[in-house]
C-alpha positions, 0 to 999 in steps of 0.5 A, a space after each residue: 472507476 471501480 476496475 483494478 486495470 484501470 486503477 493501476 494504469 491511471 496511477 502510473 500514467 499520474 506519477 509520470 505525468 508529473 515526473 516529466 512536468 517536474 523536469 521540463 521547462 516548465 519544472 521550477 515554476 511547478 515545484 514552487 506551486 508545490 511547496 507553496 502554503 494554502 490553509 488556515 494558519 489561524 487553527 494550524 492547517 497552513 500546509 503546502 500543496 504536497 502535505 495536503 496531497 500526502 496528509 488528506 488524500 491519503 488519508 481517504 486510501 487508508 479509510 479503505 484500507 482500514 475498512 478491509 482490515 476491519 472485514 478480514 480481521 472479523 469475517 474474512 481470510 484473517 479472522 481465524 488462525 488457520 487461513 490467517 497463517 500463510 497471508 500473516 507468515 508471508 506478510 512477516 517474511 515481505 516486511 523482514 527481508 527487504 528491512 534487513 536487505 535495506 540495513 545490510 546495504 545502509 549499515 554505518 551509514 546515516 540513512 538507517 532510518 530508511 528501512 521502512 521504505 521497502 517493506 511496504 505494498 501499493 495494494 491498488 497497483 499490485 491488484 491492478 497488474 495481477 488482473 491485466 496479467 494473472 488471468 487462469 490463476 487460480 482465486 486463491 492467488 488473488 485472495 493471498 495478494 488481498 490479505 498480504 497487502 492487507 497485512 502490510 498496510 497494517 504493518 505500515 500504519 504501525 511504522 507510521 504511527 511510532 517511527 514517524 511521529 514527532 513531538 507527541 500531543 497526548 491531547 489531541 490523541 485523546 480528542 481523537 480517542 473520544 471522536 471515535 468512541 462517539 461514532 461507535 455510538 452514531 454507528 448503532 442509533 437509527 434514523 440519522 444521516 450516517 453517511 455525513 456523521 462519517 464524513 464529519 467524523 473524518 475530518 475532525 479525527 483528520 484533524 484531531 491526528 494531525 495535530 497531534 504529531 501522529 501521521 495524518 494518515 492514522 486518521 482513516 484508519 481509526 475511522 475503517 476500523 470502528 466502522 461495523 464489519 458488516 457495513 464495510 463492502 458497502 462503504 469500500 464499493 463506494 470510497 474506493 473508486 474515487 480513491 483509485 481514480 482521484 486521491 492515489 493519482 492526485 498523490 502519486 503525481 505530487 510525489 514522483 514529481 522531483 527535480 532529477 538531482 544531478 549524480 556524479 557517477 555514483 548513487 548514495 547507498 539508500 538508492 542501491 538499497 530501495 531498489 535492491 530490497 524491493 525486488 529482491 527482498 519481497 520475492 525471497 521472503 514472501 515465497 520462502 515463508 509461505 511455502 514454509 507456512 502452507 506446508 504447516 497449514 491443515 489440509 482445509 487452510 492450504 492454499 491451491 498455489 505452487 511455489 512459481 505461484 507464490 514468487 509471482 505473488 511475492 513480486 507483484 508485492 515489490 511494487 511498494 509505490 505509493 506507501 513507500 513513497 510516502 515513507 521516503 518523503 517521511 524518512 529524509 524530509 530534511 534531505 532533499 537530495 536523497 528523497 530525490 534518490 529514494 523515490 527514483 529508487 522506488 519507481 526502479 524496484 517497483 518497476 522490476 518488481 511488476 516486471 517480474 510480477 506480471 511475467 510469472 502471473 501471466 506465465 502461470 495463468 497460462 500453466 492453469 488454463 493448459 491443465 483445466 482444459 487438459 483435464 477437460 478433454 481427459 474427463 471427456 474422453 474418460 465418459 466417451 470411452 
């Protein structure tokens, strides 16, 4: 459960499972059960099985996403300036150039409102295939697609958070605002049940976020980052695995599963430009503005990582998955159709992306383990001599 392979493995194994149900005899009974309502209507939680996969699950995967941002941001690779700038110019470049590529590809139409779509990274399945395939690169690469997956779940809390929130309560936000001001508090007295003060903290700024118009998701993040930096690994040690092997699979299973739309020989532009941006747009920026950003770097903040190194990073950050899908189903709720197209589109540039990911990772690692073992045998002849 708490193996990055087996996380990555278990979420595409979910995603296709219910992309095959979703398309077999047995499709519209499934997809009824989907979109059906459980829920108490009384106090507004009347939502389908899908929005509570989306909403609540979710919410769990940004809890831990919002506890490793608090940790990096306090103690780890971006609490200072210096080892922050190639992660911080990396994750802008990972952000701008598949938004741009998206627009450039959208421009007149009217699925503008689709460009977060491709800026975003699926942190578990990008860690995941980087330890099936990465083995002899060096850490750095790993601490690198740490910060920058890191960096752009922020960005894409931040996006969620304006872009796609509808009829503001500001009540409710300043319910949620005082829920978290009390844990901070909790968090510092002795000899309480912190563990149930957290859960019960969750759920009611869960529920304080969700009705006020802002993404559910929100939620877990508020509680990630009011949690003391030092209580974070802990905390992540034990959330994640259930993340890993119950909610991000659990989401991903309800989120790939569409009824495939019948195309009459032609992809809308929102499909040609998910699955252009994700790819092409995550290799181009990221390797070109952390290249640019390690040669600014002092001596001590360079990252040991070579240009090659960097593209397969910036490809296995193209494996948008979960969050992008999150963000298709967020952009054309309305277009059911075209959430279909994203979310294939979504699965084909993830793919690509990892493709070329895990072929550079694994090409590169073996470039590392050649040259230690060379200069192994070089130092070895040098003391013999």
């Amino acid at each position: 459960m708490k193996s990055d392979r087996s996380a990555a493995l278990l979420l595409m194994g979910a995603a296709i499972l219910g992309l095959v149900i979703a398309n077999s005899p047995f499709g519209p009974s499934f997809l009824d059960f989907k979109h059906s309502y459980i829920g108490p209507e009384s106090i507004g939680l009347s939502l389908s099985i899908e929005h509570w996969a989306s909403d609540l699950l979710l919410a769990t995967f940004f809890l831990v996403a919002g506890l490793e941002l608090k940790y990096e941001l306090r103690s780890g690779i971006l609490s200072k300036p210096g080892t922050a700038l190639v992660p911080v110019l990396g994750g802008i470049g990972g952000v701008a150039v598949p938004a741009l590529i998206y627009v450039w590809i959208n421009w007149g139409t009217e699925y503008l409102n689709g460009w977060p779509i491709p800026t975003a990274t699926d942190i578990a399945f990008a860690l995941g295939v980087l330890a099936i395939f990465g083995r002899g690169l060096p850490k750095s690469a790993r601490v690198f697609l740490l910060a920058l997956a890191i960096f752009d779940d922020l960005v894409a809390i931040l996006i969620i958070a304006i872009f796609f929130t509808s009829d503001l309560q500001a009540q409710w936000l300043v319910a949620a605002a005082a829920i978290a001001a009390l844990h901070i508090v909790a968090e510092r007295m002795r000899k309480i049940p912190i563990n149930y003060v957290r859960l019960v903290t969750f759920l009611l700024l869960w529920y304080t976020v969700y009705q006020s118009g802002v993404h559910a998701t929100v939620a877990g993040v508020i509680l990630g980052v009011v949690i003391p930096a030092k209580k974070t690994h802990s905390i992540v040690a034990k959330i994640q695995p259930w993340t890993n092997t119950v909610a991000l699979p659990v989401f991903a299973f309800f989120a790939v599963a569409i009824a495939l739309p019948t195309f009459d020989g032609a992809f809308s532009s929102v499909f040609v430009g998910v699955s252009v941006a994700l790819p092409v747009g995550k290799i181009v920026g990221i390797t070109l503005l952390a290249i640019l950003a390690n040669k600014l770097a002092s001596k001590q903040d360079k990252l040991e990582l070579e240009a090659l190194d960097f593209m397969a990073i910036g490809a296995l950050a193209g494996v948008g998955f979960t969050v992008s899908l999150l963000m298709t189903n967020l952009a054309f709720v309305d277009t059911q159709y075209i959430v279909a197209e994203g979310t294939l589109a979504v699965i084909l540039g993830s793919l690509v992306s990892m493709a070329i990911g895990a072929w550079l990772a694994q090409t590169r690692g073996r470039y590392y383990i050649k040259k230690h073992r060379q200069e192994k045998a070089d130092e070895k002849a040098k003391s013999d001599s």
